[in-house]
Every structure is written in C-alpha cells, then in structure tokens.
C-alpha positions as CSV (number, residue, x, y, z in Angstrom):
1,X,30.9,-43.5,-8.6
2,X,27.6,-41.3,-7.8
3,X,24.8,-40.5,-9.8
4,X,25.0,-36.9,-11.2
5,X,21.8,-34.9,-9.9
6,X,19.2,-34.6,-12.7
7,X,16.5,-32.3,-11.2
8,X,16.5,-29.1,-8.9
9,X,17.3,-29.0,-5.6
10,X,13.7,-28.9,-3.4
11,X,16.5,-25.9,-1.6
12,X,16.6,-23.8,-4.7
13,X,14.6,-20.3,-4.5
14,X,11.5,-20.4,-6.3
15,X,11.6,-16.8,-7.2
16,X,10.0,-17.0,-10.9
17,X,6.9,-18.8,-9.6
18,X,3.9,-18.0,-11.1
19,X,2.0,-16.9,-7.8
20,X,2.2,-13.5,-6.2
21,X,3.7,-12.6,-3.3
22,X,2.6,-10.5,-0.9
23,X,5.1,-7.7,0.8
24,X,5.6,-7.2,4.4
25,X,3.2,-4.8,4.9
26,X,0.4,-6.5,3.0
27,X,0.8,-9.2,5.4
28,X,0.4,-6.7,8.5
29,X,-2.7,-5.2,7.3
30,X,-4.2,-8.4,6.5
31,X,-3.1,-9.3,10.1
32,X,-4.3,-6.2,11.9
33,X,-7.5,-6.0,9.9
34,X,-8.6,-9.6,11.0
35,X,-7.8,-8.8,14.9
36,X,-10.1,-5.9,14.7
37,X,-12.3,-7.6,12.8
38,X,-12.6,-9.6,15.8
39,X,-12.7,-7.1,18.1
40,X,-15.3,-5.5,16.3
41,X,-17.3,-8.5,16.9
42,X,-16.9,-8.7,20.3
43,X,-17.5,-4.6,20.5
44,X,-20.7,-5.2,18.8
45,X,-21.7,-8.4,21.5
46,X,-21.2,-5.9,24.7
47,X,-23.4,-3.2,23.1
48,X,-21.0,-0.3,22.1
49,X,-21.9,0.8,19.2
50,X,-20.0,3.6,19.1
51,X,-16.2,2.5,19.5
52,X,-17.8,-0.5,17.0
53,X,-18.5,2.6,14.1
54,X,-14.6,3.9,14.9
55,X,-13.3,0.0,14.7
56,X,-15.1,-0.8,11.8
57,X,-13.9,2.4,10.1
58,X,-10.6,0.9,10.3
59,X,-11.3,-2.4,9.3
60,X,-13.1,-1.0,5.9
61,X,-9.6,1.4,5.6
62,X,-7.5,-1.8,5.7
63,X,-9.7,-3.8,3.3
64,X,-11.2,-1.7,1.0
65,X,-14.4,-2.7,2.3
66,X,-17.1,-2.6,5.0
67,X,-17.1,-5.3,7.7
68,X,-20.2,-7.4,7.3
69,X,-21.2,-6.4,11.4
70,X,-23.7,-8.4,13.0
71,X,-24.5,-9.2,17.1
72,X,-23.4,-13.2,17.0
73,X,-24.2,-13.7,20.7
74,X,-22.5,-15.7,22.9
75,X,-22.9,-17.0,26.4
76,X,-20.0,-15.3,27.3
77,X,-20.3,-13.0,30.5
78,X,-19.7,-9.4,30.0
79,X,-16.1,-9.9,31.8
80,X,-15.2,-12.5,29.4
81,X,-16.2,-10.5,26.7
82,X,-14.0,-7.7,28.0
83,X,-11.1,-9.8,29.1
84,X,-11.7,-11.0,25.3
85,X,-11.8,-7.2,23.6
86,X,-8.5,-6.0,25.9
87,X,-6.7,-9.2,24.2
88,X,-7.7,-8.5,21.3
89,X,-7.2,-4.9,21.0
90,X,-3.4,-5.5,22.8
91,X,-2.8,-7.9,19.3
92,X,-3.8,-5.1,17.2
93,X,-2.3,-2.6,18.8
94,X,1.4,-4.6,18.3
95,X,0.4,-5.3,14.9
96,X,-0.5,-1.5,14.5
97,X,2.8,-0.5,16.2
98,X,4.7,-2.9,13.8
99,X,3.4,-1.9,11.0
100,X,3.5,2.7,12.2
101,X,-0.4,2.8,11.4
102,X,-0.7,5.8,14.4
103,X,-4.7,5.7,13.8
104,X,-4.9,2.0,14.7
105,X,-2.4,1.8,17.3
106,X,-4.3,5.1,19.1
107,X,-7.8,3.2,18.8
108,X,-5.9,0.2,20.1
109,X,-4.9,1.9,22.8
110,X,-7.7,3.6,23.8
111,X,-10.0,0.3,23.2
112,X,-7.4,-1.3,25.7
113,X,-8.1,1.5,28.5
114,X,-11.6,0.9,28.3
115,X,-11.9,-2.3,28.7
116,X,-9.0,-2.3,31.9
117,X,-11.7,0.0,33.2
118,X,-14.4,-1.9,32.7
119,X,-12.4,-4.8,34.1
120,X,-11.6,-2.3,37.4
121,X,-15.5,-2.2,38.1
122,X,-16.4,1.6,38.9
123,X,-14.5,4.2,40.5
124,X,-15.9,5.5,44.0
125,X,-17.8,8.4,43.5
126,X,-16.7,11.2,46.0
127,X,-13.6,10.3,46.4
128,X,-10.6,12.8,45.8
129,X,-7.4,11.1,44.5
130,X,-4.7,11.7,47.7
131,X,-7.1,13.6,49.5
132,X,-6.6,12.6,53.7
C-alpha cells in the first residue's frame, strides 16, 4: 500500500559528519572577540589609544593573534561614535558575562562607564555633590 522509505530521513542527526564542530565556548569567544574587535575600531576613530592597547589585548587573547588596528575614519560625530562604543562594549560585556571571562566583562564595563560619561558632557567643576 505505501512505498517503504529507501533513504535517510533529512531529520536524522548528522553526528558522523565529516566537519568539525565547534563547542559552546568556541562560539562565545569567536562572538566576544568580533564585538571588541569592533569596538576596538571605533576606540581607535575617537583617539584613545590607550583603552584601544587594553581592548586589543584582549582581542589577540581570544584569537591567538594581534588585531590588524588601523584609524578607518568615518563621518560619524564624536557622539555617534560613543553612542556606537557604549553598544558595542554592552554586547561584549553580555557575551563576556555568558561565557565567565572576568577580564573582558571588567573592560566591558569600564569601556561602558566611559563612554556614559562622555555621553553626560562634563561635570561642573566646583561643585560638591549634596552640598546646600
């Protein structure tokens, strides 16, 4: 009455195929490294070269390799670009979180702060904090 099924079911595991498969955590590092990868670029556009050497320490600890850095300038304004970095660094910083990488998630963190107070413009100068 019905024709018996002559190949595989496109539902059956593939688990002897012949390409590798990466684990969990190799996916989260190849996720985190590519957000600060691009965070590093965008560090490197607003000119601070300093938190760019700490990110791209990271980035070369996740890959096994330097970042190829370079200033690809944009016409991006230097909110944008920060609005930009405190996304970018909020991504990692999940990923980083996710995945219990403590140095990553701290430079994260930290990258986040500094752009939210760039965002904030600068404090008043002579101003006490509760002081009437």
């Amino acid at each position: 009455m019905y024709e018996p099924i002559r190949s595989p079911s496109v539902h059956t595991p593939a688990d002897d195929a012949d390409f590798p498969h990466r684990s969990r955590e190799e996916e989260l590092d190849i996720q985190l490294a590519g957000h600060l990868a691009a965070l590093l670029a965008v560090t490197d556009e607003l000119g601070l070269g300093a938190a760019g050497d700490r990110i791209a320490e990271q980035v070369a600890r996740l890959r096994g390799a330097p970042p190829a850095r370079h200033a690809g300038l944009t016409d991006a304004t230097p909110t944008d670009l920060h609005r930009r970095a405190h996304a970018l660094a909020g991504r990692a910083l999940l990923v980083a979180a996710s995945r219990a990488d403590t140095t990553a998630a701290i430079l994260a963190a930290i990258r986040m702060d500094a752009h939210t107070a760039a965002l904030a413009g600068p404090a008043p100068s002579g101003q006490l904090v509760g002081a009437h």
